[in-house]
N, C-alpha and C positions, 0 to 999 in steps of 0.2 A: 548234851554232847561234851566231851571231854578233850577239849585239845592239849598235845602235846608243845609245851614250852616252848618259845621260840630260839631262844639263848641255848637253851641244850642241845635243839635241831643244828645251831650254826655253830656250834663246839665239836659237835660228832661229825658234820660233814668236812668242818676245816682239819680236825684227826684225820680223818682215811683220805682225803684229797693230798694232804700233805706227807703221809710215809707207802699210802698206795698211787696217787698221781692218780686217781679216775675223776670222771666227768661229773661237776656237780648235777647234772642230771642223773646217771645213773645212780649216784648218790642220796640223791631227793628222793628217786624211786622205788628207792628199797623199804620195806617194810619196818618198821622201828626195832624189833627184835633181829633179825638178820644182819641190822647196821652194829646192835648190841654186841652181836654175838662175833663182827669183824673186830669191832674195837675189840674185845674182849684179847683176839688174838694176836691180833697187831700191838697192842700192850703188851702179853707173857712174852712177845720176842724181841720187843723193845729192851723190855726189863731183861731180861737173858744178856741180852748182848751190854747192855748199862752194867751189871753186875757189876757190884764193888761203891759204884757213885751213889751217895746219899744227897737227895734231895732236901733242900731246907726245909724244919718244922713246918712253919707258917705256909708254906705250899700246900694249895688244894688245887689238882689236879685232872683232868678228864682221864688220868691212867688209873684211875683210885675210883673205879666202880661199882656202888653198892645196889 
Protein backbone atom coordinates (compact mmCIF):
# COMPACT_ATOMS: atom_id res chain seq x y z
CA UNK A 1 0.00 0.00 0.00
CA UNK A 2 1.10 3.38 -0.85
CA UNK A 3 0.69 6.24 1.46
CA UNK A 4 0.42 9.53 0.71
CA UNK A 5 3.10 11.98 2.29
CA UNK A 6 2.60 13.26 5.33
CA UNK A 7 4.30 16.90 4.78
CA UNK A 8 2.43 17.23 1.52
CA UNK A 9 -1.03 16.20 3.25
CA UNK A 10 -0.26 19.15 5.84
CA UNK A 11 0.90 21.75 3.19
CA UNK A 12 -2.39 21.13 1.11
CA UNK A 13 -4.74 21.34 4.02
CA UNK A 14 -2.73 24.54 5.68
CA UNK A 15 -3.24 26.13 1.58
CA UNK A 16 -7.08 25.71 1.47
CA UNK A 17 -7.69 26.22 5.36
CA UNK A 18 -5.80 29.43 4.98
CA UNK A 19 -7.26 31.40 1.61
CA UNK A 20 -10.76 29.00 1.83
CA UNK A 21 -11.21 29.06 5.95
CA UNK A 22 -12.89 25.42 5.86
CA UNK A 23 -12.75 22.86 8.52
CA UNK A 24 -9.65 20.60 8.77
CA UNK A 25 -12.03 17.86 8.57
CA UNK A 26 -13.73 18.56 5.73
CA UNK A 27 -10.36 19.04 4.41
CA UNK A 28 -8.89 15.70 5.51
CA UNK A 29 -11.87 14.24 3.83
CA UNK A 30 -11.68 14.98 0.65
CA UNK A 31 -10.20 12.89 -1.80
CA UNK A 32 -6.36 13.71 -2.83
CA UNK A 33 -7.27 14.66 -6.42
CA UNK A 34 -10.32 16.92 -5.61
CA UNK A 35 -8.00 18.81 -2.75
CA UNK A 36 -5.52 18.80 -6.02
CA UNK A 37 -7.84 20.16 -8.19
CA UNK A 38 -8.99 23.11 -5.34
CA UNK A 39 -5.44 23.98 -4.81
CA UNK A 40 -5.02 24.10 -8.30
CA UNK A 41 -7.63 26.80 -8.51
CA UNK A 42 -7.13 28.69 -5.53
CA UNK A 43 -3.56 29.09 -6.94
CA UNK A 44 -4.66 30.49 -10.81
CA UNK A 45 -6.73 33.36 -8.64
CA UNK A 46 -4.06 33.87 -6.19
CA UNK A 47 -1.55 34.36 -9.05
CA UNK A 48 -4.26 36.63 -11.01
CA UNK A 49 -4.77 38.74 -8.38
CA UNK A 50 -0.56 38.67 -7.30
CA UNK A 51 0.08 39.70 -11.11
CA UNK A 52 3.06 41.77 -11.44
CA UNK A 53 4.91 40.33 -7.85
CA UNK A 54 7.79 38.15 -8.41
CA UNK A 55 8.63 35.60 -6.10
CA UNK A 56 12.30 35.00 -5.10
CA UNK A 57 14.24 32.28 -7.14
CA UNK A 58 15.19 30.13 -4.39
CA UNK A 59 11.36 29.81 -3.40
CA UNK A 60 9.67 26.46 -3.75
CA UNK A 61 6.30 26.82 -3.17
CA UNK A 62 2.79 24.74 -2.77
CA UNK A 63 1.49 27.24 -5.65
CA UNK A 64 4.23 25.62 -8.17
CA UNK A 65 2.26 22.23 -8.77
CA UNK A 66 3.71 19.64 -10.83
Amino acid sequence: MICYPHDRLHEEIAFLGYYLHWSYESLLSMEHHERQKWIEKTSAINQKVNEGSTPAPAEKSILSIT
